[in-house]
N, C-alpha and C positions, 0 to 999 in steps of 0.2 A: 761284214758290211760297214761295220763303225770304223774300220782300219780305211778301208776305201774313202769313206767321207773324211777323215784326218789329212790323210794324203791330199785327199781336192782340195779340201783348206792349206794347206803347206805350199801348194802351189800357186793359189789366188792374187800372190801377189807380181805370178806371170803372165797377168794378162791387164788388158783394160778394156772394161765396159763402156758399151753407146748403147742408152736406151733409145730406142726408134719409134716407142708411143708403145706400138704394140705386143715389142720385140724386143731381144736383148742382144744385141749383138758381142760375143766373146772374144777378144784377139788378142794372140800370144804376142807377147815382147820378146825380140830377140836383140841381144845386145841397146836395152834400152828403145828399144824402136818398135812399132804398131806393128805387125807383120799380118795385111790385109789380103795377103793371099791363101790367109789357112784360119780364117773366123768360122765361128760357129754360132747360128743362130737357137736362140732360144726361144720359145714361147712365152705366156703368163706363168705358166706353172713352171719351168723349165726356170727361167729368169727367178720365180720365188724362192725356188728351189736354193740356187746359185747362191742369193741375197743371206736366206736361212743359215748358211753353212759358214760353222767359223768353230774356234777354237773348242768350246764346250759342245759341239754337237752331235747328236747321236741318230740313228736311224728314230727311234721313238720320238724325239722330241721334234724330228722334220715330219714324221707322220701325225703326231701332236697339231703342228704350228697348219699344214694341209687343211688338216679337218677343220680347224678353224677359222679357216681363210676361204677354203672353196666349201662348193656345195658336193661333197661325195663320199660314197661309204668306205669305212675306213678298209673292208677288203680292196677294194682297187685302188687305195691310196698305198696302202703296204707293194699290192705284186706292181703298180707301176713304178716305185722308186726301187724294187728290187732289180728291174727293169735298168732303167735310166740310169742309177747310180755307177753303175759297173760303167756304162758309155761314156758316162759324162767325165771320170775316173781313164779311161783309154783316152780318151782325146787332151785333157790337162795333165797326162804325166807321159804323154809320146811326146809332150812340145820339149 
């Protein structure tokens, strides 16, 4: 899972962020350009998620950084980013 979260940071810097107040909207750059036909929206968690990940990161320290941000038990913070991380990972390394 740590390999997968490395990769989605390796890629972050193919995309560019609109936060929408409630929402994060994700959208790949191709050839330097917005490409609004293939965004992905995120949620609160989803967008913290995204924010969270960067060079030093690890499954533990996003399940860390969760629990301290949201209200929830650390079992459904672990199985849903076991969840999401894999998607969120398809979607930033098919662009």
């Amino acid at each position: 899972m740590n390999l997968l979260i490395q990769e989605i940071n390796q890629r972050k810097p193919h995309f560019v962020c609109k936060n929408t107040g409630h929402e994060l909207l994700l959208i790949p750059l191709k050839d330097n350009v917005a490409d609004f036909n293939q965004y992905l929206v995120l949620n609160e968690l989803g967008a913290f998620i995204w924010e969270q990940i960067d060079e030093d990161c690890s499954l533990e320290a996003l399940q860390d950084a969760i629990f301290n941000e949201f209200d929830a038990p650390l079992a459904q913070i672990e199985q849903d980013l076991v969840k999401f991380i894999p998607e969120l990972h398809q979607y930033t390394c098919a662009k």
